[in-house]
C-alpha positions as CSV (number, residue, x, y, z in Angstrom):
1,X,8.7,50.5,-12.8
2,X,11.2,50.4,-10.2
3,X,11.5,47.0,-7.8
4,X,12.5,46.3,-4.7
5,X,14.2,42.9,-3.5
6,X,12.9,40.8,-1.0
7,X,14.1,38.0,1.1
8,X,11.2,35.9,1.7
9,X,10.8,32.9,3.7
10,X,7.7,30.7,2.3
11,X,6.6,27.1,3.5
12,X,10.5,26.6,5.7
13,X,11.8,27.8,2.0
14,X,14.1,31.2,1.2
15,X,13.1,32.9,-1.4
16,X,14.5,36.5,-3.1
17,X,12.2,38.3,-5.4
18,X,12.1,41.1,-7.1
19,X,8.4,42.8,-7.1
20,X,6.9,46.3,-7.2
21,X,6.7,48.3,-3.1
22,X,2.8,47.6,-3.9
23,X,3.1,43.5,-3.9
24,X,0.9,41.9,-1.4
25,X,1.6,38.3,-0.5
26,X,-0.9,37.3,-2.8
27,X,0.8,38.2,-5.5
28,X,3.9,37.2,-4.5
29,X,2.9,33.5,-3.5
30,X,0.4,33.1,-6.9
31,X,2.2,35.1,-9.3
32,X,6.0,34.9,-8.4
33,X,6.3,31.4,-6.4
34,X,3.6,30.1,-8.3
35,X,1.9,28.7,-4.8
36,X,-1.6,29.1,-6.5
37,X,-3.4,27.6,-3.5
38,X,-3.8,30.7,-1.9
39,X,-7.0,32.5,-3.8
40,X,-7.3,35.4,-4.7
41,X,-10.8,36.3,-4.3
42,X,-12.2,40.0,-3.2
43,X,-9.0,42.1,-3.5
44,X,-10.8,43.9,-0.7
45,X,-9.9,42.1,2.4
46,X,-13.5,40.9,2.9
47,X,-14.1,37.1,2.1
48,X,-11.3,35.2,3.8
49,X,-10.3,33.5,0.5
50,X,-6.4,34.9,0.7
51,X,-5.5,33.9,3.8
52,X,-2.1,32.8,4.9
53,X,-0.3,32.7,7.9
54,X,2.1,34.8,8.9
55,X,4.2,34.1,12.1
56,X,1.6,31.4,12.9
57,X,-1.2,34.5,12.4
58,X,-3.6,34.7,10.2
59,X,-3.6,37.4,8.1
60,X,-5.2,38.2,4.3
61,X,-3.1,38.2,2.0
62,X,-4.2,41.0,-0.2
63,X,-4.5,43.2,2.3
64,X,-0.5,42.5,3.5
65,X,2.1,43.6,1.7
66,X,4.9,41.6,0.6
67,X,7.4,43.7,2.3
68,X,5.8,43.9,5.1
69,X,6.8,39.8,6.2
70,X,10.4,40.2,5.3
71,X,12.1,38.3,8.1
72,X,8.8,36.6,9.2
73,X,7.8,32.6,8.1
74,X,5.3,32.8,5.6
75,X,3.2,29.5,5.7
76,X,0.0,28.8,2.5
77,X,-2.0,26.4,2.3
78,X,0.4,24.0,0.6
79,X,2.3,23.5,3.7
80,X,-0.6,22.0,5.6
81,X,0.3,18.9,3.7
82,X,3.3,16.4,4.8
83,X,4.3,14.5,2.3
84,X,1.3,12.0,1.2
85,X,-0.2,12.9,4.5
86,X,-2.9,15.4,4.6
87,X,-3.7,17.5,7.6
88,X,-6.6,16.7,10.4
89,X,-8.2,19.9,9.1
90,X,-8.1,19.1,5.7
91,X,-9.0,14.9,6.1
92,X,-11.7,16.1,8.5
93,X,-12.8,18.9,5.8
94,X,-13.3,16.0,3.0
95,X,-14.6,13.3,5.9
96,X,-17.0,16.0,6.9
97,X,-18.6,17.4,3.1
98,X,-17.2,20.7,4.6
99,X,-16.1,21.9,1.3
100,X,-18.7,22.3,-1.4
101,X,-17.1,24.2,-4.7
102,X,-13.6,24.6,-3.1
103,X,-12.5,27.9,-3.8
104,X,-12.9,29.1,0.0
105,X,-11.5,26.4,1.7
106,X,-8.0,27.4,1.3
107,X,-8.9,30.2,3.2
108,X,-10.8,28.9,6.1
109,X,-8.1,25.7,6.4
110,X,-5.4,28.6,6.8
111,X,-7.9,30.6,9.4
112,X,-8.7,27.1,11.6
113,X,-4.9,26.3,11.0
114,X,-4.4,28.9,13.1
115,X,-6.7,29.1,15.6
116,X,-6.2,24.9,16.8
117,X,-2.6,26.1,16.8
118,X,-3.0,28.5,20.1
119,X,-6.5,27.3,21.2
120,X,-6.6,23.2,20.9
121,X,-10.2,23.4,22.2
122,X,-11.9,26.0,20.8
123,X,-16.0,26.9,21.9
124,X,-18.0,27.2,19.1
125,X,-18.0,30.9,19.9
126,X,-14.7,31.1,19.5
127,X,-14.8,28.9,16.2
128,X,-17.5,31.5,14.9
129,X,-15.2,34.4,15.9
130,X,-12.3,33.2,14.0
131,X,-13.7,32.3,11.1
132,X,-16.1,35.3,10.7
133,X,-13.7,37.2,8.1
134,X,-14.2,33.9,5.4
135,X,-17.1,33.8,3.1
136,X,-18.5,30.8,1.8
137,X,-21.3,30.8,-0.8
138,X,-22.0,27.1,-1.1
139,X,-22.4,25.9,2.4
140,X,-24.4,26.7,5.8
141,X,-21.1,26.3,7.7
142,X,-22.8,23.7,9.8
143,X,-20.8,21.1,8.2
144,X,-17.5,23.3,8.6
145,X,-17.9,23.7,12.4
146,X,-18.1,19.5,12.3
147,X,-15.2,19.5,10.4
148,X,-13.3,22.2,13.0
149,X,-14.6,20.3,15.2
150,X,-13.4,16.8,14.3
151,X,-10.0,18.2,13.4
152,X,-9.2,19.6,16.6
153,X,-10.4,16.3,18.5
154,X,-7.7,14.4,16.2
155,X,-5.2,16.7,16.9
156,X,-5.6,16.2,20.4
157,X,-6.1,12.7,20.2
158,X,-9.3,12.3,21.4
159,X,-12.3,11.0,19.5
160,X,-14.4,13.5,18.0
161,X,-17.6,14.3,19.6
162,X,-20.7,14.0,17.5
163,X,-22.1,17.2,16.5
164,X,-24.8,18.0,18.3
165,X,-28.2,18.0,15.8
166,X,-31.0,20.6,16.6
167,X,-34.7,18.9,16.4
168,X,-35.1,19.7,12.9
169,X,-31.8,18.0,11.8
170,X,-32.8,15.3,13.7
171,X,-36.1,14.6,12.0
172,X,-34.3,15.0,9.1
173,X,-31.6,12.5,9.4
174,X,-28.9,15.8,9.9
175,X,-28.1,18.7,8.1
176,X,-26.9,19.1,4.4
C-alpha cells in the first residue's frame, strides 16, 4: 500500500510519518505517536469522543484527515497538562464528579478547551452549543456544565459562581 510522508506538528512537537492518504488524526495520534488519550469511539463523526484541536479549533478527529493539518499545530488531550499541573478544566472536571466512566471526557475537555479559549465567559447557551457534537452515556451533563462553568471562572480568576439548583435539586440536596 503506497504511503505518503507527513510533517506533523503535535502537542509544540515535529513529527514525520509515514501513513496511508486515508489516515485521519486519529490514527495518526493513537496508532503512530501513540498519544492514546484521544478515543476513538464512533468512527462516524457523531459522539465527540475524538476530538482534538486543530489551530486552536475543534475538530473530530476521525472525520479529519491526517494530511489535511500538515503545517497546522495539532494539540490532544495530553497537552492540556503542564507538567504536574492539571488544567482548570480538567481539576474542575474531577472537583465537579463531571466525569463518570471516562471515556468521553477527552473529548468534551478538548471541545470546552476550545471554546474558554475564544469565549472566556460563555452563556450556558453557548456551553450547550459547543458541546452538542459529544456524547456521554453516564452523566446528565448537569454536572459538566458546573465543571465548564467553574473552569472558566478560574481561568479568569474570579471565583466560581454556584450553580444555580432548580426546586427539585434543591429538595434534594442537588443533582447527581
Amino acid at each position: 500500500m503506497r504511503k505518503i510522508l507527513l510533517r506533523l506538528r503535535v502537542n509544540g512537537a515535529h513529527h514525520e510519518v509515514a501513513v496511508r492518504p486515508s489516515a485521519t488524526v486519529l490514527d495518526v495520534v493513537r496508532d503512530t505517536l501513540h498519544l492514546t488519550g484521544t478515543k476513538r469511539g464512533c468512527d462516524m463523526g457523531t459522539c465527540g469522543c475524538c476530538t482534538v484541536l486543530v489551530d486552536g479549533r475543534a475538530r473530530l478527529g476521525c472525520l479529519t484527515l491526517a494530511a489535511e493539518v500538515e503545517g497546522c499545530e495539532v494539540r490532544t488531550i495530553e497537552s492540556l497538562r503542564e507538567g504536574e499541573q492539571l488544567h482548570p478544566l480538567q481539576s474542575a472536571f474531577a472537583e465537579c464528579g463531571a466525569a463518570q466512566c471516562g471515556f468521553c471526557t477527552p473529548g468534551f475537555l478538548m471541545t470546552c478547551s476550545a471554546l474558554l479559549s475564544r469565549t472566556p465567559t460563555p452563556t450556558p447557551e453557548q456551553v450547550k452549543d459547543a458541546i452538542s457534537g459529544n456524547l456521554c452515556r453516564c452523566t446528565g451533563y448537569t454536572k459538566m456544565y458546573e465543571a465548564i462553568d467553574r473552569a472558566a471562572a478560574q481561568m479568569r480568576t474570579e471565583p466560581a459562581r454556584e450553580p444555580e439548583l432548580s426546586s427539585r435539586e434543591a429538595v434534594s440536596g442537588g443533582s447527581r
